[in-house]
N, C-alpha and C positions, 0 to 999 in steps of 0.2 A: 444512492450507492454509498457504501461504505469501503473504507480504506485505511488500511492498517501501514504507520510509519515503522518498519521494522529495522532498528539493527543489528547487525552481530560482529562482534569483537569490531565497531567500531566502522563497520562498514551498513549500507545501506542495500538493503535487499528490493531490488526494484527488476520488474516484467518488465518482456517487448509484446507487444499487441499488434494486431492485425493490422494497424495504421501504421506501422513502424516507428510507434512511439516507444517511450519507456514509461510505466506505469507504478502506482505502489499495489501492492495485493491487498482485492477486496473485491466486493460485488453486490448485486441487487438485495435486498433482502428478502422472504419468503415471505408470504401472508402472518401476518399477526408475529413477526419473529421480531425481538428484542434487538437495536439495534448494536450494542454491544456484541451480543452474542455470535449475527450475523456478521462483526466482523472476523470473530475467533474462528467461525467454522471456513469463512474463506480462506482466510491465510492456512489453514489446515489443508483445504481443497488444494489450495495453489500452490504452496509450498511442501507441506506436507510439514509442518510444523505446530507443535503446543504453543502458544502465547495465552499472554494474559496484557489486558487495556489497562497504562497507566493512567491517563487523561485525555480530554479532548483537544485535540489542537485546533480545527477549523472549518469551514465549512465555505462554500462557493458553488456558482453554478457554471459548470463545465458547457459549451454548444459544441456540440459536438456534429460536425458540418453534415448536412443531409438528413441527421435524424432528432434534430430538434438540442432541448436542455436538459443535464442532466445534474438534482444538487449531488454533491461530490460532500460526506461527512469525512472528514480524518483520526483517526486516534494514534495517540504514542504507545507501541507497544510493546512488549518484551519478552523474547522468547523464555521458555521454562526452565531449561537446562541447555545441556551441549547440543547444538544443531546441526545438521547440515541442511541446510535447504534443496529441495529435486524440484524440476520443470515439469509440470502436469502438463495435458494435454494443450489446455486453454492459452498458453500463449507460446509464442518463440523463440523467446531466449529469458536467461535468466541471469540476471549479472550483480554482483556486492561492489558497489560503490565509494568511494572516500567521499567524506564530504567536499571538498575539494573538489570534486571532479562532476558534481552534480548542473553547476551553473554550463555546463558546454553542453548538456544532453537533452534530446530531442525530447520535451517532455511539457507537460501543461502547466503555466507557472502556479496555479496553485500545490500542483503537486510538490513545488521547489519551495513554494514557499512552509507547505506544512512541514517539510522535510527540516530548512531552517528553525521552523518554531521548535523542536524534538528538543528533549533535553534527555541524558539517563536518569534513573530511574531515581527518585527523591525521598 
């Protein structure tokens, strides 16, 4: 799975999922799809946003209870222009975070941690 660390003016664009977790946007990738690319088209699915992948930030493997392991790749990404991000169907809420506010949230520490590693754009 792939997952895009996104943020905007400074905030951090993060899903709820059916666990009631909070999440970054991204997802499986397609047969033979590039894994860059399959990050761009999720956060497009998800967010409904253009981005483009600055770097790789990290990589870990998620267990995800009942259905086994899942690795989790991250990249630092950066939207194109002005955005607004919208809630697709695929998860529950959609929230822009401070960093600041990331360490309280119900989330997978690699996700916190990739979020950590982000820097803008260089």
């Amino acid at each position: 799975s792939v997952k895009g660390v996104v943020a905007i003016d400074g905030k951090f664009c993060l899903l709820r999922n059916e666990r009631a977790e909070w999440e970054l946007p991204g997802g499986r990738l397609e047969a033979g799809e590039d894994p860059v690319a399959a990050c761009l088209r999720e956060i497009d699915e998800e967010l409904g946003i253009e981005a483009r992948v600055t770097r790789l930030l990290d990589s870990w493997l998620y267990d995800i209870k009942g259905a086994g392991e899942v690795l989790i790749v991250t990249y630092a990404c950066a939207p194109l222009s002005g955005v607004t991000p919208r809630l697709s169907h695929e998860h529950k809420a959609l929230g822009l975070f401070a960093p600041g506010e990331i360490a309280g949230l119900v989330m997978p520490e690699g996700y916190k941690r990739s979020i950590a590693a982000w820097r803008p754009d260089f």
